[in-house]
C-alpha positions as CSV (number, residue, x, y, z in Angstrom):
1,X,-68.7,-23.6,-38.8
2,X,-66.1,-26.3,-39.5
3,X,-67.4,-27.3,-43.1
4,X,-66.8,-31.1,-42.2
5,X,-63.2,-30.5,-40.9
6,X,-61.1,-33.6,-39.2
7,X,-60.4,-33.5,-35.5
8,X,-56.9,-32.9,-36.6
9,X,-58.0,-30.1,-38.8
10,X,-59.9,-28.6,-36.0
11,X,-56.8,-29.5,-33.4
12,X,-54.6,-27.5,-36.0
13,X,-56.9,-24.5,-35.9
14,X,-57.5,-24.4,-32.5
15,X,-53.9,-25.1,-31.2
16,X,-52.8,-21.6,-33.8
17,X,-55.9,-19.4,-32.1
18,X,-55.0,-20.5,-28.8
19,X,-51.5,-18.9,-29.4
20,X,-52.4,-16.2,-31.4
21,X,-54.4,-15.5,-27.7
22,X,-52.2,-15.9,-25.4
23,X,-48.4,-15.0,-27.8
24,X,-49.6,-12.3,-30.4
25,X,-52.4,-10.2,-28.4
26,X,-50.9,-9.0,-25.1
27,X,-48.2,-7.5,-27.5
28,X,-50.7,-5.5,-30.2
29,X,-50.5,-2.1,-28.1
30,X,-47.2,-1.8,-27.8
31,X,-46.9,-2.1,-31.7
32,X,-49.2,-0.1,-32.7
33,X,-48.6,3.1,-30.3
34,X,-44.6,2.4,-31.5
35,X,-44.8,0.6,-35.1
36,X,-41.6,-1.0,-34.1
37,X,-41.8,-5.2,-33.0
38,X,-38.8,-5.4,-29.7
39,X,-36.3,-8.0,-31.2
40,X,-36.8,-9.8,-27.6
41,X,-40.5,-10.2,-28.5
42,X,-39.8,-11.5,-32.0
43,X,-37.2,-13.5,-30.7
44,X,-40.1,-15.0,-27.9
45,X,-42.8,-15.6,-30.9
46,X,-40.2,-17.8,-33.3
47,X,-38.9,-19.3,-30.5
48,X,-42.3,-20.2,-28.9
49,X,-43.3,-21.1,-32.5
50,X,-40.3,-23.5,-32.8
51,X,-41.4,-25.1,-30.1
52,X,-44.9,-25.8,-30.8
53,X,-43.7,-27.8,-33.8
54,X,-45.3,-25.1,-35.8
55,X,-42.4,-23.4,-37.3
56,X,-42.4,-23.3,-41.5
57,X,-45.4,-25.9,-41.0
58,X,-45.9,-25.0,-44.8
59,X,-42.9,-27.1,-45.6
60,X,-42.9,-31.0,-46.6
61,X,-41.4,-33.6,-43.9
62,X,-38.5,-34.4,-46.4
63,X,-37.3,-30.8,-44.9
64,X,-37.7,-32.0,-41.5
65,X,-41.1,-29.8,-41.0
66,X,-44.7,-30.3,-40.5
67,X,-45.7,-31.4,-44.2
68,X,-49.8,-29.5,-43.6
69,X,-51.3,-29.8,-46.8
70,X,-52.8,-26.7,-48.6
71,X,-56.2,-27.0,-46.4
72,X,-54.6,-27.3,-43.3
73,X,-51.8,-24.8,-43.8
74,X,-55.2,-22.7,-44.6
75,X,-56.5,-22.9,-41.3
76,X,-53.6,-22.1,-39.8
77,X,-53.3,-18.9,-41.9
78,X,-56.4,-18.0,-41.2
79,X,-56.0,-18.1,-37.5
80,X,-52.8,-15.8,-37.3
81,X,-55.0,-13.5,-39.3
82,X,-56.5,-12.8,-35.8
83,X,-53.6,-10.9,-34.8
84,X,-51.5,-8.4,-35.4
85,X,-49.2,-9.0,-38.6
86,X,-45.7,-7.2,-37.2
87,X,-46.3,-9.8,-34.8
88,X,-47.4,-13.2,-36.5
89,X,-44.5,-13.0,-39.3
90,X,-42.2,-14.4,-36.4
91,X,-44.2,-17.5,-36.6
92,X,-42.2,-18.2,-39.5
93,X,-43.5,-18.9,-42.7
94,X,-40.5,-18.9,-45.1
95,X,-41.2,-18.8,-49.2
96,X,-42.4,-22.0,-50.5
97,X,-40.2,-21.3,-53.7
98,X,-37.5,-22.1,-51.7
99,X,-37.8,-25.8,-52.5
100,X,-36.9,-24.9,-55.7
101,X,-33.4,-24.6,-54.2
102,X,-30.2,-26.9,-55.6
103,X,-26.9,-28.0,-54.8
104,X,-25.0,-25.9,-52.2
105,X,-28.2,-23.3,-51.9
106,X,-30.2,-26.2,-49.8
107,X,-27.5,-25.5,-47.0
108,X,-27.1,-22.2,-47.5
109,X,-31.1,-20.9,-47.4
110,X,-33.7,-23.3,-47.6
111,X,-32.3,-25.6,-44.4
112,X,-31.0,-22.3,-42.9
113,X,-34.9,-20.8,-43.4
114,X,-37.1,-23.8,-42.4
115,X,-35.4,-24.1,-39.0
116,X,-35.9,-20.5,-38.3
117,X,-32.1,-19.5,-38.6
118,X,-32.4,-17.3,-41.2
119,X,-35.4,-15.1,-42.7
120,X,-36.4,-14.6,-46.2
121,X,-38.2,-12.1,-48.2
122,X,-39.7,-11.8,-51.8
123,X,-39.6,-8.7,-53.8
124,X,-40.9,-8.3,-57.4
125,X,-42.6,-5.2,-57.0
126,X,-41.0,-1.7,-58.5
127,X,-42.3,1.6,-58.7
128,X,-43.4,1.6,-62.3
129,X,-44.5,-2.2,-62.0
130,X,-46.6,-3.5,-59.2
131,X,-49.7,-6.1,-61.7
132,X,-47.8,-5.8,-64.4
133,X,-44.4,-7.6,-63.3
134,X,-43.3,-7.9,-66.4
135,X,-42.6,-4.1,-66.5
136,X,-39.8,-4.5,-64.0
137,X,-37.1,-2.3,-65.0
138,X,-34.7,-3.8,-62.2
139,X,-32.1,-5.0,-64.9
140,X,-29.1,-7.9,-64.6
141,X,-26.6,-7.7,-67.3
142,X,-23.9,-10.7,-68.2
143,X,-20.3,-9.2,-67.6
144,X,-17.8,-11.9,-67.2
145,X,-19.0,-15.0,-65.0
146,X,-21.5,-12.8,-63.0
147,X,-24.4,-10.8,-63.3
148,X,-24.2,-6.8,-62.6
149,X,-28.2,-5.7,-60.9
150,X,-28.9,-2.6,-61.4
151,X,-32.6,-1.2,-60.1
152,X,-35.4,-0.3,-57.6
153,X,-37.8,-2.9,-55.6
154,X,-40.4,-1.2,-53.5
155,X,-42.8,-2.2,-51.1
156,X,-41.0,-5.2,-49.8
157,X,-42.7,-6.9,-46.7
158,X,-40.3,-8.3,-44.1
159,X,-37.3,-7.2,-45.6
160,X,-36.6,-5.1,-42.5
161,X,-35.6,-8.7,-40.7
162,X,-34.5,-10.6,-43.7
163,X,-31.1,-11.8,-43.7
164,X,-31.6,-12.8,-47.8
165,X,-34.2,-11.8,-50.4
166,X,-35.5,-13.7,-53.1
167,X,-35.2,-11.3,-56.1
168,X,-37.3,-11.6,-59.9
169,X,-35.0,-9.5,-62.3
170,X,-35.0,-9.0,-65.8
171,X,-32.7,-10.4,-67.3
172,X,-33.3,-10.3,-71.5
173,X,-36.2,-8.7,-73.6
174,X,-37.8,-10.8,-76.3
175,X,-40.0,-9.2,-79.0
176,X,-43.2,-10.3,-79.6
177,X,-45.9,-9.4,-81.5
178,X,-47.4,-7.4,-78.7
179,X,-44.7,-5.7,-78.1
180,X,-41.3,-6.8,-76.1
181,X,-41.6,-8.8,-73.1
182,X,-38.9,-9.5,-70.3
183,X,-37.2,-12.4,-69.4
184,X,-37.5,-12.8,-65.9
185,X,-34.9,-14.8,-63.2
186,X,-35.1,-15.0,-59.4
187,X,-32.0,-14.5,-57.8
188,X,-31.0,-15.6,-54.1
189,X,-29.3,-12.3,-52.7
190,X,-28.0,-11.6,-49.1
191,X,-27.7,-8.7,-47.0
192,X,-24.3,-6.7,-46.8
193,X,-24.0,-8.1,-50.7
194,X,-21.7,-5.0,-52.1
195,X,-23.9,-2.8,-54.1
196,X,-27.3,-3.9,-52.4
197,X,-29.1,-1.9,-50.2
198,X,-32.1,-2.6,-48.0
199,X,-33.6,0.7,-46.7
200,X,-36.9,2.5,-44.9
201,X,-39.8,2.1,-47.1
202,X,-42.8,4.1,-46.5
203,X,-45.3,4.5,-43.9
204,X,-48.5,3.0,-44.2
205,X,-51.6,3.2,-42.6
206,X,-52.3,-0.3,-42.5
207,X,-50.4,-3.0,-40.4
208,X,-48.1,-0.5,-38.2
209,X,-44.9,-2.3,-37.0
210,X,-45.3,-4.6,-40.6
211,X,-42.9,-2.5,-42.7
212,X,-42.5,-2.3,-46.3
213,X,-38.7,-1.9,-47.8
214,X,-36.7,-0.5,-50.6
215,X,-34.5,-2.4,-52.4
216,X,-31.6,-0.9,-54.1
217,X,-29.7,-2.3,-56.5
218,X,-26.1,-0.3,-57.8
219,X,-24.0,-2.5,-60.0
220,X,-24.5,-5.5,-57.6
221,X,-22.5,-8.5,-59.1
222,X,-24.5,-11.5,-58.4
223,X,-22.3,-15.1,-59.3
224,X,-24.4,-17.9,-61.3
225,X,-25.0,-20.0,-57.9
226,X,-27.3,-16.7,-56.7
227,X,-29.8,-18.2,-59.3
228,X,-33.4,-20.3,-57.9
229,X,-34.3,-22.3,-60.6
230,X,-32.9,-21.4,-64.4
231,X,-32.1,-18.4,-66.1
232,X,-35.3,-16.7,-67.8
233,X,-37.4,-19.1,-66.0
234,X,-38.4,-16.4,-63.1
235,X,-42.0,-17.0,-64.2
236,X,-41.7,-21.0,-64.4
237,X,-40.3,-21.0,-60.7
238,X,-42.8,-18.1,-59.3
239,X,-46.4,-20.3,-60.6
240,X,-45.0,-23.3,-59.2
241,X,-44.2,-22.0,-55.9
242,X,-46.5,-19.2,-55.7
243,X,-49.6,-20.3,-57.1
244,X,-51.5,-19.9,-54.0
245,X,-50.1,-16.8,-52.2
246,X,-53.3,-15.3,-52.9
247,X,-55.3,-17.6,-50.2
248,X,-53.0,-16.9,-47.5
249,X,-54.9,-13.3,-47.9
250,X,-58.3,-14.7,-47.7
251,X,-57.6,-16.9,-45.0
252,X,-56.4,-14.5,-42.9
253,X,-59.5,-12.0,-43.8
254,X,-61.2,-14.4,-42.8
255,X,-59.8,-14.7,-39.2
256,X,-59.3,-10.6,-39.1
257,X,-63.4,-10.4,-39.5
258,X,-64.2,-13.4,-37.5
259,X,-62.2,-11.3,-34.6
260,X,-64.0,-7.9,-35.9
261,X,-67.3,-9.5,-35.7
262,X,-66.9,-10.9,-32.0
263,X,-66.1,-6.9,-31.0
264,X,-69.3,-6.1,-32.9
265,X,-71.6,-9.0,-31.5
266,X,-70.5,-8.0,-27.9
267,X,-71.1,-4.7,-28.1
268,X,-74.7,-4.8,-29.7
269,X,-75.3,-7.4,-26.9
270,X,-74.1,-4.8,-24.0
271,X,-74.8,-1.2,-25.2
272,X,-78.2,0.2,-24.5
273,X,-79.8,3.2,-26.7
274,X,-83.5,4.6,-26.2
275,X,-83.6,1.7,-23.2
276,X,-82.8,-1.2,-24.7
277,X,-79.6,-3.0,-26.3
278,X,-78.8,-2.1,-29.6
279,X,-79.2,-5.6,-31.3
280,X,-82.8,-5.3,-30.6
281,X,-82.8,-2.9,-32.9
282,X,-83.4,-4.5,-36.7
283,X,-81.2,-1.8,-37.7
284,X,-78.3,-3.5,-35.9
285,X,-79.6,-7.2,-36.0
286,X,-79.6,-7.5,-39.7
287,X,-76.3,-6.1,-40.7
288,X,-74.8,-8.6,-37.6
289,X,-76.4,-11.6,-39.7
290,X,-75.4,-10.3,-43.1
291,X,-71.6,-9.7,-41.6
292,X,-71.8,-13.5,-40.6
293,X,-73.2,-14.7,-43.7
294,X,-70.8,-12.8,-45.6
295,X,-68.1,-14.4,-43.2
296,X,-69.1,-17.9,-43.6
297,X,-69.5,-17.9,-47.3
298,X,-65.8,-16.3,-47.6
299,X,-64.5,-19.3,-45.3
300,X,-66.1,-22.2,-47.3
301,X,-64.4,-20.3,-50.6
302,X,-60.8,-20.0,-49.1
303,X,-61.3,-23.8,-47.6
304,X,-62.7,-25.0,-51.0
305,X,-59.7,-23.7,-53.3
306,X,-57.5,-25.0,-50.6
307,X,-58.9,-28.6,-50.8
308,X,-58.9,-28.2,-54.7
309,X,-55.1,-27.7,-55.0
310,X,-54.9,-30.8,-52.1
311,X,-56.7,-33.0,-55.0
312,X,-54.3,-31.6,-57.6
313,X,-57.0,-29.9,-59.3
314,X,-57.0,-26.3,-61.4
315,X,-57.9,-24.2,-58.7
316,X,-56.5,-20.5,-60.3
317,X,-60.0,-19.0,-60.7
318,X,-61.2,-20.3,-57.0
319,X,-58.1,-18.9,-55.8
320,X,-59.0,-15.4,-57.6
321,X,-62.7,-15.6,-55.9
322,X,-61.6,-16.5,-52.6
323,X,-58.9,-13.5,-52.3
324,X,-61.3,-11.2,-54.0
325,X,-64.5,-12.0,-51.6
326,X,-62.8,-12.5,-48.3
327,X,-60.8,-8.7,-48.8
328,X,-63.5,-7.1,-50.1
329,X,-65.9,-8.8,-47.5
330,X,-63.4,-8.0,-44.5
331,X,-63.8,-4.3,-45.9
332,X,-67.6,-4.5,-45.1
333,X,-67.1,-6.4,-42.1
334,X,-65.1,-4.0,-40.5
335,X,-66.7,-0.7,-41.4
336,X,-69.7,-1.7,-40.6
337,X,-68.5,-3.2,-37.4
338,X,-67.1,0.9,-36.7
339,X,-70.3,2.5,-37.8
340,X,-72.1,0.4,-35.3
341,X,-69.9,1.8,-32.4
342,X,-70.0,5.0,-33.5
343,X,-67.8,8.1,-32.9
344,X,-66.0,5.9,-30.6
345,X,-64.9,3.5,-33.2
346,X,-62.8,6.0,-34.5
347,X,-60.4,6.2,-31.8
348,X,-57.5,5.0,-31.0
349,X,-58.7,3.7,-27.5
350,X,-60.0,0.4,-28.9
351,X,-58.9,-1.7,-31.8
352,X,-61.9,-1.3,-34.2
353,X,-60.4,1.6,-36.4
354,X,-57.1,-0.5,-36.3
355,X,-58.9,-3.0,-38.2
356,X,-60.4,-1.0,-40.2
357,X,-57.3,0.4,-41.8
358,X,-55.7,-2.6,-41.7
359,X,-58.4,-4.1,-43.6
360,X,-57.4,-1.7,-46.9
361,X,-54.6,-3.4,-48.0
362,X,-56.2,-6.4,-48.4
363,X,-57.7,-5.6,-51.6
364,X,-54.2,-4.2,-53.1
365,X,-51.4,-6.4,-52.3
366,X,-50.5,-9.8,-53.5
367,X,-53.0,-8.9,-56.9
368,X,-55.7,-6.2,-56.4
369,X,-59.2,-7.0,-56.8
370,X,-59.4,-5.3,-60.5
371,X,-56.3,-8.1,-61.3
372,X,-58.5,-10.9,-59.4
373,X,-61.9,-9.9,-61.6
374,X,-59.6,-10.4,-64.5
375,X,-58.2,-13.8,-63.5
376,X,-61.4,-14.8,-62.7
377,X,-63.4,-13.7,-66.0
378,X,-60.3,-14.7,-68.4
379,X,-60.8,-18.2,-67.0
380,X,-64.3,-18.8,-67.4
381,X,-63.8,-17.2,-71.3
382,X,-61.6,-19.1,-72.3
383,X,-62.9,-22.3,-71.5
384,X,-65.6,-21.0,-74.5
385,X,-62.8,-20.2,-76.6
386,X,-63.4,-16.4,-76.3
């Protein structure tokens, strides 16, 4: 379904799937049966990428990149969620809330990171605080000129290649009456800084080869010109940057299930039980339309908060819905699609029980589904006052 999508629209989609194809599949194996992404295949993918004109598409033409707007930047997130995500990060997507860079930091990480020269991470996650950011306990202190970090972020995607990280620390306490609540800055910190250390994070069961880091932080002194954006105003810089995070999750859900759901349509259309195929079977034939259905309808949600933020529109609570449908649907989409091929669909012979533990994550990171029901009920209430 193309839900009234341009030819350019559809051009973008189709040029991203086509590579996805032929750049990102023939490689999926190897990383899964390793974990590990060869730097000459990385290199290949941003290189390739660079040269499709496709690299940091997400940033305006004032940067010298592609300028796609929300909805288009959508569909091209949604077709790298075809493939494998160790693989697709070389496609380069840097932060968005890089553009809140100034002065001497343009040339020194934004330009650096749009033309695929350096790579970026983002890390505001800690052990004690992964919803509740504000319960970060990485601390910066004022001694002298600089800032001293001291602190623990965990789970940091991409930080394996990063050559900087973009950092939310506290930095000041103010009471309120709930309670005291942090200050927050994001700081600009590269690797090799003295006192910073980027090591092995732990293994997961979803996304092999896509490792999560630990950040350490030992009396790291951090000048002023390390700040993005102004002191205390971590928050201020993260919503305006990265409001819409949470579709690049649905969109690429989306694609993840559309490629489950071609394994599970061409297997019910080619395996035969009790002499016939199994998608004569109502059994079979019903949960392939509900898995389409449920597809569809988390494609026109992603798409719809998309265009909404394209039209400068509140789009927080569509956001919320289209990440919390299209994880939670992929969930459904891919266990059923396993179920259907039975016992085999557990090994490790074919992708299906790949997707199906990749598909877990989905409904944790970038705000789990209990955070998205939340968003999503807190803005309907308060428009009533309650």
């Amino acid at each position: 379904m193309n839900y009234g999508l341009s030819e350019e629209n559809l051009m973008i989609a189709d040029t991203v799937r086509s590579f996805v194809e032929k750049e990102i599949y023939p490689h999926e194996t190897l990383v899964e049966q390793t974990g590990e992404v060869p730097q000459e295949i990385a290199d290949e993918i941003k290189r390739k990428t660079i040269e499709l004109g496709f690299y940091a598409c997400n940033f305006p033409e004032s940067v010298g990149c592609a300028g796609l707007n929300h909805l288009e930047f959508a569909l091209v997130e949604r077709e790298l969620g075809r493939g494998s995500m160790a693989l697709n990060h070389f496609f380069g997507r840097p932060q968005n809330i890089l553009m809140a860079c100034e002065g001497e930091q343009i040339d020194r990480y934004l330009m650096p990171a749009v033309r695929g020269e350096r790579m970026d991470a983002l890390a505001m996650t800690e052990p004690g605080a992964g919803s509740d950011v504000r319960g970060m306990k990485c601390m910066a202190r004022r001694d002298g000129g600089d800032w001293v970090v001291n602190g623990t972020k965990h789970f940091i995607s991409g930080a394996d290649h990063a050559d900087f990280i973009i950092v939310f620390i506290a930095t000041g306490e103010d009471m309120t009456p709930k309670g005291p609540k942090k200050r927050i800055t994001a700081f600009l910190v590269d690797r090799g800084t003295p006192g910073f250390t980027i090591r092995d994070g732990y293994k997961s069961v979803s996304h092999r080869g896509y490792k999560n880091m630990i950040l350490e932080f030992d009396d790291c002194r951090l000048p002023d010109a390390q700040v993005l954006g102004e002191v205390d105003s971590g928050f201020d810089v993260m919503n305006t940057w990265l409001y819409a995070t949470r579709i690049t999750v649905a969109t690429m859900s989306v694609g993840r299930a559309r490629r489950v759901f071609d394994y599970a349509m061409d297997y019910a259309a080619t395996r035969e039980q009790f002499g016939q195929k199994i998608g004569k079977f109502q059994g079979v034939s019903f949960q392939l339309a509900d898995m389409i259905t449920e597809i569809d309808a988390a494609d026109l949600l992603t798409l719809a908060a998309a265009g909404r933020l394209d039209k400068d529109l509140p789009a927080n609570r569509e956001i919320a819905s289209a990440k919390l449908y299209a994880s939670e649907m992929l969930a459904r989409v891919t266990d059923a699609t396993l179920q259907l091929h039975g016992g085999m669909g557990l090994m490790d012979d074919y992708p299906i029980e790949r997707f199906w533990r990749d598909a877990r994550v989905e409904r944790i990171w970038d705000g789990t589904s209990e955070i998205q029901r939340h968003i999503i009920s807190r803005e309907m209430l308060r428009a009533l006052g309650a």
